[in-house]
N, C-alpha and C positions, 0 to 999 in steps of 0.2 A: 219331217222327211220330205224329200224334194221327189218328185213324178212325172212321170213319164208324159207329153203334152198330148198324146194322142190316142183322146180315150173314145169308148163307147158311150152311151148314158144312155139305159131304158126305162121306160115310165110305164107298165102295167102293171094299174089298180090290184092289189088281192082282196081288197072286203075287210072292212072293221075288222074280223075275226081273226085274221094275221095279224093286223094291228097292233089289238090289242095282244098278240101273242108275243109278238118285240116289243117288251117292257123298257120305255125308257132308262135309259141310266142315272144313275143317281147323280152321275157330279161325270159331265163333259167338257170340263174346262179343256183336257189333256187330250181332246178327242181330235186326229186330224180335221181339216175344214173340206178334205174332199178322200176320198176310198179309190183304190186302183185294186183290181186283181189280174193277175196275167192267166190267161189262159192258152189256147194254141191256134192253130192257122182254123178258116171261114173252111167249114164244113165237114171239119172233124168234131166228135163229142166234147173235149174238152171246150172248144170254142161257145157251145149252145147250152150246154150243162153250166161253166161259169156265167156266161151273162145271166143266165136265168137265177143262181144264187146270187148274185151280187147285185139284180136287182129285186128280186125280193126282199134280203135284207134292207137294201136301202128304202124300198117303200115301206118295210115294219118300222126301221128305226128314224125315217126321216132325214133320212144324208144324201146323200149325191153317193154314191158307188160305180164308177164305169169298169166295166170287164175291157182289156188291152187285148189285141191281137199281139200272141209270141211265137218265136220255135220250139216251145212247148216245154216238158220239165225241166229240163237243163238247165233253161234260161230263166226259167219262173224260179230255179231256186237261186239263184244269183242274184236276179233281181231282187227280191227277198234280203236276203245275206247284204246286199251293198245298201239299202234302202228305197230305192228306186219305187220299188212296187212295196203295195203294205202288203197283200196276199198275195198266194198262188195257187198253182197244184201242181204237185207230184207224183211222180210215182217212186218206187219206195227204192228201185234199183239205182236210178239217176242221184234221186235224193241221200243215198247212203256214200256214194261216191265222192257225193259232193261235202258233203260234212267229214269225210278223212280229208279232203284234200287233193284228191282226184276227179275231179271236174275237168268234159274234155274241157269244157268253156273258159273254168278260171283254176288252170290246175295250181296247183302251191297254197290255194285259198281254201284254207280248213273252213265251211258254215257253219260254225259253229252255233250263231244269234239263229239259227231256224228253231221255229216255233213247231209242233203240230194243232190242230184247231178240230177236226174231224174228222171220220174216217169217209171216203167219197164210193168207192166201188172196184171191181178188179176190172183193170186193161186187160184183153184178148189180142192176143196178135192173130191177122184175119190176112186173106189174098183175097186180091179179086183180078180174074181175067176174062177176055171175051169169051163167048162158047168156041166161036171159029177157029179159034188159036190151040184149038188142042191141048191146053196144059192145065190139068187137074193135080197138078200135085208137087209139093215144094221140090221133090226130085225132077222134077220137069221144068223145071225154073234154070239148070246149070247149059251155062250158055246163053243166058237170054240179059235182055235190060229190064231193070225195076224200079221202079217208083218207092224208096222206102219213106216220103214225107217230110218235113222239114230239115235242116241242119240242127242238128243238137234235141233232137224230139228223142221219144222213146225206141221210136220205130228206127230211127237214124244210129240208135247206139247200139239194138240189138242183131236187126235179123246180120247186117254185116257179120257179126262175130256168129251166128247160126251157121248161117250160109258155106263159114268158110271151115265149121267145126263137120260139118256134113259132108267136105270135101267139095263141094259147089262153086263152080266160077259163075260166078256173078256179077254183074254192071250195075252197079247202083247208082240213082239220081234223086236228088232232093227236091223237094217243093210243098206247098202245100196240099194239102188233101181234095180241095176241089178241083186246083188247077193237075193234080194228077189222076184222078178219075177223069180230066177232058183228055190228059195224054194220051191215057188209055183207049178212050174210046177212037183217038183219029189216028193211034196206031205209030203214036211215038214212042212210045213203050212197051214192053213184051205184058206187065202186069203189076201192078200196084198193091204192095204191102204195106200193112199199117196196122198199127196199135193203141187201140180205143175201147172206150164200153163198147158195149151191145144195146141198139145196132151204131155203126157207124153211118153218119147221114150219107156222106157221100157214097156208100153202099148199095145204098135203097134206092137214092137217087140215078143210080148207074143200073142197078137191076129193072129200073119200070122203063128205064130206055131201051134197053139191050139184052140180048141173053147174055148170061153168064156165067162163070162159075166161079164158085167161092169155096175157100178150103184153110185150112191152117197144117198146122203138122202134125205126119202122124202118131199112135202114140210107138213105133219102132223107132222114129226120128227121136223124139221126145228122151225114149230109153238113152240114148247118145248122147245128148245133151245137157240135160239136167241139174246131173250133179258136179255141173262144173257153175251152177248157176242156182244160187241154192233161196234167192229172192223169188226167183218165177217157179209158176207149179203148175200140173195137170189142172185144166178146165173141161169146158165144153163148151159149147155154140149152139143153143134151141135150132131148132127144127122151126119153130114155128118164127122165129126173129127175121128169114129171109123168107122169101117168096120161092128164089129158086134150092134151098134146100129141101131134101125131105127124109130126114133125118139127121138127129143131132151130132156135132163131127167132136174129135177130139181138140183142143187146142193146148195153149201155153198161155197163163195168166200170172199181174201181176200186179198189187193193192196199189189205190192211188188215195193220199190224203191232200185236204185242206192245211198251207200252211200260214205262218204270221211271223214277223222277227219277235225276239225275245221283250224287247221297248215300247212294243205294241201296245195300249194303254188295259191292265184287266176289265174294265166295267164294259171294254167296244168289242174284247173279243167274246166275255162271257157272253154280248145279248147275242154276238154272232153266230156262234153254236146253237145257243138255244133255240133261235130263229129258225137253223137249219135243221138240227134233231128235232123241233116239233112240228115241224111240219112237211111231214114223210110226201102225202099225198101229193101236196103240192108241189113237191121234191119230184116224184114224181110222172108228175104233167109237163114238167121242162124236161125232162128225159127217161127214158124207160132206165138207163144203166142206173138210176137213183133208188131204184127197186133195192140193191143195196147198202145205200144212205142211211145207215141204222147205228145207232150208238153200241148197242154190242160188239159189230168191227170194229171197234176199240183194240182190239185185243189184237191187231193184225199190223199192229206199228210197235216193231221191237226194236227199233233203237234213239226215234226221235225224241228227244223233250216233249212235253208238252204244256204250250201256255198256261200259268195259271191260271186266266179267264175262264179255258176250257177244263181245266183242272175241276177248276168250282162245279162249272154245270153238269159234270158227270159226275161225281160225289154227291150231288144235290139228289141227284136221280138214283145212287142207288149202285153207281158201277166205278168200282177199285182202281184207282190209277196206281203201278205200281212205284216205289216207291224211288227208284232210280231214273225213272222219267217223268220224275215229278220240273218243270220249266223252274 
């Protein structure tokens, strides 16, 4: 497969004990000579959360692995799909989309060659605005301008259709997640939505600066919306994940997996799983949203394939791939 030239490469040691946990493979003739995963724009979760797996595996298994800046699921599964990228991640709305053949990004293009590899964590769609701007709540959002994050990202496919299900005139504007928490802050924007684990960096980064307030929808909104949208579900947002909450809110969530093309060699994606389901803690130290990095959310990917590589490693372990998503 041919890749993208412009990658990341990080190099933090984990200790024999990882090591030795990414068991060589047995026969890498078929093994690419370098790993790309895409992940999304500098200072959203998906950005810190993949470099962080993609360099752990490569320092268990010994390969070069760079984490790609992208516009986030849309394009990670494309990438994927055409070969460009050997992984990604998605989330499960984009990625369903994309596999009938409705991709905004490459509509007509059924994904079919998408792999699944592991289950990563649930997206939260979050706000964040100044405190001085008066607006606590997506209803107080109509009329204003928004940050929803990159072109073709999660946040760029939903809150638009939220927005306008809610009766909401809204301005939206793309970009990524750091350069629009600066928007926000110097007030070129009314407030910045986005959809990520818990927390999202640029989040935290914008609450130790500034007062703020953070919010998502509520669950009367939520009531409205939902079942026209049957991938995303009732969450919640900790209390204790932001500084300025003090109490847990309600949100809208929705599962993000690790993916691979179907060509992908078994024996690189099997140790790739492994790598990643056994070593939860480590998982995460690169991010708190890895808290749900567990091979039982298995169960929370109903239509993708799943690589036989990852096939293997969960069957090894103990847990039912069924039998129609078997890759």
């Amino acid at each position: 497969m041919r890749h993208a030239s412009t990658k990341l490469f990080l190099t933090i040691g984990l200790g024999a004990a990882l090591v030795a946990t990414g068991a060589q493979a047995d026969d890498r003739d078929d093994w690419p000579r370098s790993l790309t995963v895409g992940t999304a724009s500098q200072g959203g979760t998906y950005y810190i959360y993949g470099s962080g797996w993609a360099n752990m595996v490569g320092d268990a298994l010994g390969v070069s692995f760079g984490a790609e800046v992208t516009g986030g699921p849309v394009q990670n599964g494309t990438l994927v799909q055409t070969g460009e990228h050997d992984f990604g991640m998605v989330t499960m709305g984009p990625a369903y989309q994309a596999w009938i053949g409705e991709s905004e990004l490459a509509p007509g293009l059924e994904h079919t060659d998408l792999r699944a590899v592991f289950p990563m964590y649930q997206t939260t769609l979050q706000i964040i605005t100044l405190e001085g701007s008066d607006i606590t709540s997506v209803a107080d959002l109509d009329g204003k301008t928004v940050g929803v994050g990159p072109s073709g990202g999660t946040s760029d496919m939903y809150y638009p259709q939220l927005f306008e299900k809610l009766g909401l005139d809204v301005n939206t504007r793309n970009g990524g997640a750091s350069d629009q928490a600066g928007q926000l802050q110097d007030g070129l924007i009314d407030a910045f939505a986005f959809a990520a684990g818990i927390p999202i960096s640029a989040f935290s980064q914008l609450e130790a600066q500034a007062d703020v307030n953070i919010f998502s929808f509520s669950e009367e909104e939520m009531d409205q919306v939902l079942d026209d949208y049957p991938e995303l579900s009732p969450a919640a947002i900790p209390a204790a994940v932001y500084n300025s909450l003090d109490e847990d809110l309600p949100a809208i969530s929705i599962w993000n997996f690790a993916i691979t093309h179907q060509d992908m060699p078994e024996s690189l994606v099997y140790e790739v799983t492994k790598t990643v389901m056994e070593n939860h803690d480590r998982m995460v130290q690169i991010h708190g949203a890895a808290e749900e990095t567990l091979p039982e959310n298995f169960e929370h990917n109903t239509f993708l394939p799943w690589h036989p590589g990852a096939v293997r490693w969960f069957e090894e372990n103990g847990y039912e791939i069924p039998e129609d998503l078997r890759g």
